[in-house]
C-alpha positions as CSV (number, residue, x, y, z in Angstrom):
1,X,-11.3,108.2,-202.0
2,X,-15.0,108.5,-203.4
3,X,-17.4,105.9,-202.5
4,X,-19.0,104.0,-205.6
5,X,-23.0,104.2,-205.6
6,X,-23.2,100.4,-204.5
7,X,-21.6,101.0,-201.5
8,X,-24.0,103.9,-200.3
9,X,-27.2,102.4,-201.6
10,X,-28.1,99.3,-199.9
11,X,-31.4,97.9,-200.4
12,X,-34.8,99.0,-200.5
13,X,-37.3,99.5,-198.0
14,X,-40.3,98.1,-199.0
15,X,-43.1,98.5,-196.0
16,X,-46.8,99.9,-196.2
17,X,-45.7,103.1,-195.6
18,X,-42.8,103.2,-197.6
19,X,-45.0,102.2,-200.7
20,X,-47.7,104.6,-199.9
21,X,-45.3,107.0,-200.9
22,X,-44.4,105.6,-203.9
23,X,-47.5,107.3,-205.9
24,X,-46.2,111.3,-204.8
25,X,-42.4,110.0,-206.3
26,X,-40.9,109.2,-202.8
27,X,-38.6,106.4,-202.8
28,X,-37.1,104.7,-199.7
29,X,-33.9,103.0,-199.4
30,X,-31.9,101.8,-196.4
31,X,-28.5,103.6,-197.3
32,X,-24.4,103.2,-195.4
33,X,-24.3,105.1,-192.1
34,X,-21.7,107.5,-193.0
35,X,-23.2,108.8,-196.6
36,X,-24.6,112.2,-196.1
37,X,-27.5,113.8,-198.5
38,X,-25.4,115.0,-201.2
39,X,-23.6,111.5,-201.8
40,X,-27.1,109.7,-201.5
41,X,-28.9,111.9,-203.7
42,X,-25.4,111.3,-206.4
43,X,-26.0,107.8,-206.1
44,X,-29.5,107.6,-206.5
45,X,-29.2,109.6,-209.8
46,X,-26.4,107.7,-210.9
47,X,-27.3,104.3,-210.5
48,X,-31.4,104.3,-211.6
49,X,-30.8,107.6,-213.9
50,X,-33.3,109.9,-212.4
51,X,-33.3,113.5,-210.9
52,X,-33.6,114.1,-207.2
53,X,-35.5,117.0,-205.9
54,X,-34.8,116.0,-202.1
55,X,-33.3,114.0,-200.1
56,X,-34.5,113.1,-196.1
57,X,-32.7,110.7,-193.7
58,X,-32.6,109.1,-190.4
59,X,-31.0,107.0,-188.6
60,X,-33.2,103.9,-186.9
61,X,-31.9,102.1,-183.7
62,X,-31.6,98.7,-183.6
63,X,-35.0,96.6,-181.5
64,X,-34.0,94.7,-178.8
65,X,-34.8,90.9,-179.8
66,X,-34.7,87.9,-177.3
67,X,-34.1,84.5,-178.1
68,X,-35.6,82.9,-175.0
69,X,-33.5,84.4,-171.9
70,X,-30.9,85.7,-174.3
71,X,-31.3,89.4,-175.5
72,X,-29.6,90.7,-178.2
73,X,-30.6,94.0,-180.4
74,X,-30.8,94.4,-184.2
75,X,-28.0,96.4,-185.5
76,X,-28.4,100.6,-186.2
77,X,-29.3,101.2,-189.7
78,X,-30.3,104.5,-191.7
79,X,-32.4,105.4,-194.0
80,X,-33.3,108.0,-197.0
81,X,-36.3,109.0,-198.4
82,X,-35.6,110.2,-201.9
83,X,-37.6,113.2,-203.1
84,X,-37.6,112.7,-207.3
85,X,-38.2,115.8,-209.7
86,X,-40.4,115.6,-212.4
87,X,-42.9,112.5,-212.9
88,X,-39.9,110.0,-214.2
89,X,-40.4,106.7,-211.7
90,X,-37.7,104.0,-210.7
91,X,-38.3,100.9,-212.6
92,X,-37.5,98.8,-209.9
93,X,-40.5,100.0,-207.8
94,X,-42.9,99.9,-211.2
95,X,-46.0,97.7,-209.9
96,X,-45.7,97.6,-206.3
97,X,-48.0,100.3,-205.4
């Protein structure tokens, strides 16, 4: 059973640092936990209609957050910078930077 490219693409990160790599064509999405490289960069060109040159992830570990005496952590999430050949851009992400 495939995945559909909703499912592997979440949201986007958008941070300082995420958007200062926005000019050199790297995008920055938080992406499902089990998609590997190949099925990001698949989804990525399927769902904005671009080319990917690259494709880099990690996975990010939840902070611990307190609510008063209470402690509680954020949940695991992972992410993927996508590398994109050629100058084409991802509309989305047009006028941020």
């Amino acid at each position: 059973m495939s995945k559909l490219a909703q499912d592997i693409i979440l949201k986007p990160v958008i941070t300082e640092d995420s958007m200062e790599r926005l000019p050199n064509g790297k995008y920055t999405f938080e992406v499902a936990k089990d998609a590997n490289k190949v099925e990001i960069a698949k989804a990525v060109e399927e769902l904005f209609d671009v080319k990917v040159a690259k494709v880099n992830t990690m996975s990010v570990k939840g902070k611990q957050k307190r609510m008063g005496r209470y402690v509680g952590y954020r949940p695991d999430r992972k992410k993927a910078i996508v590398t994109l050949e050629g100058d084409k851009t991802i509309e989305f992400f047009d006028g941020m930077y």
